[in-house]
N, C-alpha and C positions, 0 to 999 in steps of 0.2 A: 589804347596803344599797347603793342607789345613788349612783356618786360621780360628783356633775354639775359639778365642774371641770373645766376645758376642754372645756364641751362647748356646743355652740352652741344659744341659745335655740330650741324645737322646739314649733311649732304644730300641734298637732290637727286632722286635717280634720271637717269636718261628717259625711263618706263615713267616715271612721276611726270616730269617735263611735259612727255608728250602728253598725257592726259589731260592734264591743265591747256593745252593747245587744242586738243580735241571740244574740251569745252567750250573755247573760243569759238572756232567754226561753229560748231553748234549756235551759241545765244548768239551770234552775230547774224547765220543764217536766216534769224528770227525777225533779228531787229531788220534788218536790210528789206527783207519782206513786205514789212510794215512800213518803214519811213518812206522807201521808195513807188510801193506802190497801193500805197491805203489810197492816197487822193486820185490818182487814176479811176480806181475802181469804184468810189463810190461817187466821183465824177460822170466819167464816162460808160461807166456800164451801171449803175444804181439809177444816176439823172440828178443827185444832190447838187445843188449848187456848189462852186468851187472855193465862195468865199466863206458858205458858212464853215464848208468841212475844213477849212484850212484854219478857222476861229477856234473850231473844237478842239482841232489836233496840236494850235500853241499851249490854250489854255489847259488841257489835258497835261502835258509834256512839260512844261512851267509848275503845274500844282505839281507835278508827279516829281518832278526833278526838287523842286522847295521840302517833298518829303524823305529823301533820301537820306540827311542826317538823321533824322525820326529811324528809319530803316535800319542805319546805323545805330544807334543805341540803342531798339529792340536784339541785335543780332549780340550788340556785347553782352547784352543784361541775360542772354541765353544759356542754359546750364542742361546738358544732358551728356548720356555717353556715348553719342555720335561725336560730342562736340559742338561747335559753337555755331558754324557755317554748311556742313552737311544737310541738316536738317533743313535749314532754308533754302538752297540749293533745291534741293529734293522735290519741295513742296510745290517754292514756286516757279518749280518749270513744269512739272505736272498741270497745274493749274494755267498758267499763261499757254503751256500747249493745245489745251481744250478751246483758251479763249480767242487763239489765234487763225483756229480752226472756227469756230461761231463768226469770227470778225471777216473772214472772208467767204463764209456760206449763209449770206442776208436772206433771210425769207421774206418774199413775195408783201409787201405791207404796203399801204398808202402812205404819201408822202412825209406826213405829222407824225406817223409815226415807225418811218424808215429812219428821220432826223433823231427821234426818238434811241430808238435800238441803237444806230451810230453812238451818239453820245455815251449809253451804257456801256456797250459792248468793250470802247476805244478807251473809255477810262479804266475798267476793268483790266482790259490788256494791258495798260499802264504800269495796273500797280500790282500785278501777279509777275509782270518783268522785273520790277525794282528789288521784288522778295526775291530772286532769286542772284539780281546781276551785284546786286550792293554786296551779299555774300563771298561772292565769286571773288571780286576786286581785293576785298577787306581781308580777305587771308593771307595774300600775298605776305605782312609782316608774319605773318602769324607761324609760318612755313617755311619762311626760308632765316637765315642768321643775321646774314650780311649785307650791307646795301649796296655790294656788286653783285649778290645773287637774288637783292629784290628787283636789281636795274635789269638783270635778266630776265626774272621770269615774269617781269613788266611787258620787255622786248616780243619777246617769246606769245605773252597771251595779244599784243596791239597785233603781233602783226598775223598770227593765225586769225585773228577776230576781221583784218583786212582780206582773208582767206578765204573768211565767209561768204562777206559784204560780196566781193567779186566773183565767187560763184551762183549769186540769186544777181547780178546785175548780167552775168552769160545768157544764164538758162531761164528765167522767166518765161519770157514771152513766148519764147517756142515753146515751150512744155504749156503752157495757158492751151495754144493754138493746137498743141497734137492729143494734150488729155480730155482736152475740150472738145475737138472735134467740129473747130470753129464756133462752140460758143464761148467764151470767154468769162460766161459770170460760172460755168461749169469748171471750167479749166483752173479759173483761181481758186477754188473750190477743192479739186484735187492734188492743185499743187501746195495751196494749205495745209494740206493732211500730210502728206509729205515729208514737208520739212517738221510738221510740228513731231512725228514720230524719229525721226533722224534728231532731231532737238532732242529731246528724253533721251534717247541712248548715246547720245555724246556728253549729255550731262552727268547721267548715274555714271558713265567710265572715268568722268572725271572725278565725280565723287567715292568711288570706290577705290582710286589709287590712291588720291591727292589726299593728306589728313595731317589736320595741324599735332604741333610736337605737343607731346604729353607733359602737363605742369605748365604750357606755358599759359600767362595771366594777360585778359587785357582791359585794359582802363577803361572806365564807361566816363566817357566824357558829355556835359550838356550842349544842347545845340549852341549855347554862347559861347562855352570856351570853343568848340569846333570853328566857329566862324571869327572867333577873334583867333584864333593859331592861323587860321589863311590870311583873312587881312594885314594879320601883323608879318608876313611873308610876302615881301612888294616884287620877287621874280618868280614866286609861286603865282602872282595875281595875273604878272608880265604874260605868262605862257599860257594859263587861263585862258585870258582874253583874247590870246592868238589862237588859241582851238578854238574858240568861238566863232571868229572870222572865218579859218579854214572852214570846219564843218559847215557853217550857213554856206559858202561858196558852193560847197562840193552837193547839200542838196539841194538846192535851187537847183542846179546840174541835172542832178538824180530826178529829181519830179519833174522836169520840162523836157527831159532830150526823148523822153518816149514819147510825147507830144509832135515833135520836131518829126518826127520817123513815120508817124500816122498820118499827121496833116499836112506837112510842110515837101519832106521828099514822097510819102505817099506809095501807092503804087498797091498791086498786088501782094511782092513779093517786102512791105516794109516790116512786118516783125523778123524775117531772115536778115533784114541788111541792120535793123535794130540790134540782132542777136549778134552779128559779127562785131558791130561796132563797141558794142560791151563786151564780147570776148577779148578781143582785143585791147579795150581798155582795162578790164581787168584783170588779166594776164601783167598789161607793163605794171600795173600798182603794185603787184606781188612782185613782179621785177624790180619792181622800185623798192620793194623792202629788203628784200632776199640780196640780190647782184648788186645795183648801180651803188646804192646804199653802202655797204661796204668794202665796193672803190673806191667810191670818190674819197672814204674815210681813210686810206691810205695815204690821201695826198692831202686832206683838205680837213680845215677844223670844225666840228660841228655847228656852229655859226654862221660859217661859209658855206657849208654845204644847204644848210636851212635858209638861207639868202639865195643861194642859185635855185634851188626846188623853186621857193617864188616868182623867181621870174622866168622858169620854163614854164609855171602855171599860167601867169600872166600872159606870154607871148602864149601860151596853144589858146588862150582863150579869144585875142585879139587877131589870130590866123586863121581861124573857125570864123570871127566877124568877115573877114576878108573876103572868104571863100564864099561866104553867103551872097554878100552885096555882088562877089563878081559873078552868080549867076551858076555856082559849081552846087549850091545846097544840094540837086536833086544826085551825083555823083560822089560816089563813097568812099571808093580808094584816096582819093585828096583828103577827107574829113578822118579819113583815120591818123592822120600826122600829128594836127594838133589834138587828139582825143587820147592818142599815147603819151603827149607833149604833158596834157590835163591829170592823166590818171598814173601815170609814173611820179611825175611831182607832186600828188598827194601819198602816194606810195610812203615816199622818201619824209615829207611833212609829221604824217602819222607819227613812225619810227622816231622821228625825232623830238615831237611836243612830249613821248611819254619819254624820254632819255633827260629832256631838261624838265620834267616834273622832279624825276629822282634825283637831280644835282639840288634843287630846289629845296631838299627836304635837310643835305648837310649844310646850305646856308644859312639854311631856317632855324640848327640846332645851334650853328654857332651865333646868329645874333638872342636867339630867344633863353638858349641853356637847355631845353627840350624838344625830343624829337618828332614829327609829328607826320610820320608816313601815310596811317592810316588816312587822315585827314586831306593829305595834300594828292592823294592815289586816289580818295572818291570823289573828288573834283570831275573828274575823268567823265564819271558816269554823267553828275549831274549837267557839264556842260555842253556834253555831246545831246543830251536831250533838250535845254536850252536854247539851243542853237537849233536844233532840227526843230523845234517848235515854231519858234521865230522865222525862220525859213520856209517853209511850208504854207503857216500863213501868208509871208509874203507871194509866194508862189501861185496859192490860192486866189488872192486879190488882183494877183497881175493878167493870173486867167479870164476873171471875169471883164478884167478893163480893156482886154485887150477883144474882147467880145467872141473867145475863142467858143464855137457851138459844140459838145460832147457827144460823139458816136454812140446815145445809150441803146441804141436796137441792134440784136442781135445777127439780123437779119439785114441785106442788102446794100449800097455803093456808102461808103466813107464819106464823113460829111464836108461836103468844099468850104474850106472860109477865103474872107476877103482878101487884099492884097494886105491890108491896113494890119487883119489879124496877123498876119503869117510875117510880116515886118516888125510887131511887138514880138511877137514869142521868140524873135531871132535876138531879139535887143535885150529882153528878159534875159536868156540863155547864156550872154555874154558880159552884154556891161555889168549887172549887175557885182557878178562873182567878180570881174575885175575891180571893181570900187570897194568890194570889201577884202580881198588880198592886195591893195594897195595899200590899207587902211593897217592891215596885219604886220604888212612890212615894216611901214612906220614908225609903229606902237616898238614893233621889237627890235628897229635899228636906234630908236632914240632910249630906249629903258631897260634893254638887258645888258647883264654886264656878266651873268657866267659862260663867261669864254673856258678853253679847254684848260689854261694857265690859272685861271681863278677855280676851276674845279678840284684842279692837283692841289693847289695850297692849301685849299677847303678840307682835301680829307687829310694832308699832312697836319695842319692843325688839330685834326679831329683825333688822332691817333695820340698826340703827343698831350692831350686833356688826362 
């Protein structure tokens, strides 16, 4: 942790800011890539089965997320004149850029050992992202003074990293389709390369402006004190567990609706109606960070406002079920209402889990007597991978149950499934996310208790220590 005695108050540039943003986009760009359409591809255009790749990519994503504090006290024990976090920054985007470029350009190999290569490849890419994103997060203390300007430039990296996320959920599929030139294991190929070289130069910009304060010291703590400062933090755990929920919702979403687009409304023209349908959803999530987000915060208390994002979630998800059963799946203008409904109230969700992680961290100083930023900020990383692991597999499994057949030929008609099929994947698509943001709401209407009133007292407390 960072020890900001004797160190001189240190203001942010507007130019610093936005580089650390620009970072975001970048490693978000990557990850989005990756979580949303790894199981596609080595599904439907590789021919892997869905349940093993989905088995890979939890237990990948589980080991990779359990090493993260490891990650973390490699980067504190780190001593050079870069500093603490550049260097790994540096290294491991360079390296995860190569390997995200390998992970979607699979050479030609027999089954035994395509499964093979997958497993390398995806644990690789795992842990060349961790080297770099555990860095990224963990300087936040390290660079900024204040824990209104850690809450910002918290704000600031979630929601450009939602930035990202929503520009590889636009443009994928068309850009697969035009760089591909209809082949699609071509096309992922290119647009791999892509983003992994836009990745590298949004990171060295961030690493070139962004540089922690001189003198300052940070604690290399063991994995046990790390995880007994969280546990012993019960609305540090509270918010946790609700990123958890959200996140598993939102890709279960992510991995099935390009599914839905292929087989379900189908058609010639479905990665066009695909691509609008993610523009436009993630346009409103950025709308939901950027706009509605700070209306509704005019009128309404952060609790309230994280309480209503749930149940616009909830209803787009259950008006999406509607529209299916009544027969509208194959029309799109309808399906865009609750998919703004979906992706605006995650918008807004995001913004908010990282606002109550930082309130989290002056309650945690006033019941513990020490403050534990660092600790309670890489949460972030570890449970968004957690969840996306958990989810995927799930996703994976549903696929196979539901007996959906994978388009792996490049060549000729889309493959028809059953009624049986096309009735799971709609039920996949829906109940699921809403059983588990039900579940979210719950948890955080019966166990949280930093409301906006209990934050102001928190830091008035804090001040008066």
């Amino acid at each position: 942790m960072p020890n900001y005695s004797n160190r001189t108050p240190m203001k942010l540039t507007t130019a610093q800011k936005a580089a650390f943003g620009i970072g975001a986009v970048g490693k978000d760009l990557v990850y989005a890539l990756s979580s949303s359409y790894i199981m596609y591809y080595y599904k439907d255009i590789i021919g892997l089965s869905s349940s093993f790749v989905g088995l890979i990519l939890m237990i990948a994503r589980i080991f990779d997320a359990a090493n993260d504090p490891f990650m973390g006290i490699l980067v504190a024990k780190t001593r050079t004149k870069w500093g603490r976090f550049r260097p790994w920054l540096v290294s491991g985007t360079v390296l995860n850029a190569f390997v995200l470029y390998a992970l979607f350009s699979a050479p030609d190999l027999a089954r035994t050992q395509m499964m093979v290569f997958f497993t390398i490849a995806y644990i690789a890419w795992g842990m060349t992202y961790t080297m770099m994103d555990i860095p990224y997060w963990s300087m936040i203390p390290a660079i900024t003074d204040t824990p209104a300007d850690t809450e910002n430039l918290s704000v600031i990296g979630r929601t450009c990293a939602g930035v990202g996320s929503a520009l590889i959920a636009m443009g994928t599929v068309l850009l697969v389709s035009l760089l591909g030139g209809g082949n699609e294991r071509l096309g992922f190929s290119r647009v791999a390369l892509i983003v992994a070289v836009v990745f590298v130069g949004a990171e060295l910009i961030c690493a070139a402006m962004v540089k922690e304060k001189e003198g300052a010291s940070m604690k290399t703590s063991s994995v046990g004190e790390m995880f007994r400062a969280l546990f012993g933090n019960d609305q540090a755990l509270v918010v946790v567990l609700t990123i958890v929920l959200i996140n598993s919702a939102l890709y279960i979403t992510s991995n099935l609706v390009i599914y839905f687009f292929k087989y379900d409304m189908g058609g010639e023209a479905w990665t066009v109606n695909y691509t609008l349908f993610s523009t436009v959803g993630g346009a409103c999530q950025i709308l939901g960070m950027m706009i509605i987000y700070p209306l509704l915060r005019k009128k309404l208390s952060n609790a309230a406002i994280f309480r209503l994002a749930f149940l616009f979630a909830i209803a787009g998800y259950a008006m999406m079920l509607i529209l299916f059963q009544a027969g509208l799946a194959g029309s799109l203008p309808p399906l865009l209402v609750p998919g703004a409904l979906v992706f605006a109230a995650n918008g807004i969700l995001s913004v908010l889990t990282t606002v109550f992680l930082s309130n989290s961290v002056d309650y945690g100083e006033l019941k513990s007597g020490h403050r534990d930023e660092s600790v309670i900020f890489s949460m972030q990383t570890f449970v968004v991978k957690a969840a996306s692991g958990v989810s995927v597999f799930i996703a994976g499994i549903g696929l196979d149950l539901i007996g959906l057949v994978g388009n792996s030929e490049q060549e000729g008609p889309i493959v028809e499934q059953s009624a049986q099929t096309i009735l799971g994947l709609r039920l996949l698509m829906t109940i699921l996310p809403i059983l588990l943001l039900f579940t979210g709401i719950i948890c955080f209407q019966r166990k949280f208790i930093l409301t906006d009133e209990v934050v102001e007292e928190n830091a008035k407390k804090l001040r008066n220590i």
